[in-house]
C-alpha positions in Angstrom: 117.8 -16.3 52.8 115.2 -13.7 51.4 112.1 -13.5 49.8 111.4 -13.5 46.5 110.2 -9.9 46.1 108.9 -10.4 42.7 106.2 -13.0 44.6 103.9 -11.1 46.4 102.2 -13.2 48.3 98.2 -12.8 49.0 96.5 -11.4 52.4 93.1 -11.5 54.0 93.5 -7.8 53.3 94.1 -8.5 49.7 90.4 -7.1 48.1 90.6 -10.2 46.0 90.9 -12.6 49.0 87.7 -10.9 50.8 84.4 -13.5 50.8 81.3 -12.9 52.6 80.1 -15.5 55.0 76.9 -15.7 54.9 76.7 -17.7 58.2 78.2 -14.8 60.4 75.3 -12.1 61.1 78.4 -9.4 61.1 79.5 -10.3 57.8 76.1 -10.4 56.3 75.6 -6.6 58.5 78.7 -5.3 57.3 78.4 -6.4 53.4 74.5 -5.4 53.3 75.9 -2.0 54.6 78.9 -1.8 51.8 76.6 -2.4 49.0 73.4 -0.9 50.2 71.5 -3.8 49.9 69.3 -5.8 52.3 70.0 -9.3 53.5 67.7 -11.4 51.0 69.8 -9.3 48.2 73.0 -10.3 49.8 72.1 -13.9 49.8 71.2 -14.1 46.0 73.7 -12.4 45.1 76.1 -14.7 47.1 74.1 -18.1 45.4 74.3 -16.3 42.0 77.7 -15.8 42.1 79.8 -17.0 44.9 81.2 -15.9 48.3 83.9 -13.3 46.8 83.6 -10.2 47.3 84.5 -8.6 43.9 82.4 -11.1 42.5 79.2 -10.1 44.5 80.2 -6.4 43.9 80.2 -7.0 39.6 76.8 -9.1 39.6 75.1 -6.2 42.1 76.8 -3.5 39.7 75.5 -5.2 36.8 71.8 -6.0 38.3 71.6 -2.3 39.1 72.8 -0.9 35.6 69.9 -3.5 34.6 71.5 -6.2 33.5 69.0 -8.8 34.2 66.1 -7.3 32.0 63.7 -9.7 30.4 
């Protein structure tokens, strides 16, 4: 029997299936250094929006294009 090849089916390495943990100091290291950002960033960026990573990566994008002006 064989796969459906028309399926694909989702990986860790899949960008869309990457979160960041927030409760494992090398994730929070290794994110912090992706996006330039320091740790307190990371974290409200993660409570804003949620542990994906593409997720985190539009809400930074969009805070740094200024975004969030009052």
């Amino acid at each position: 029997m064989t796969e459906n090849a028309s399926t694909p089916t989702p990986t860790p390495a899949d960008p869309a299936n990457l979160t960041v943990d927030l409760y494992k100091e090398t994730d929070v290291g290794y994110w912090c250094e992706i996006f330039g950002i320091e740790p307190s960033q990371l974290r409200a960026a993660v409570q804003a929006t949620g542990p994906r990573a593409v997720d985190v990566a539009r809400y930074l994008r969009h805070k740094h294009q200024g975004g969030d002006r009052a």
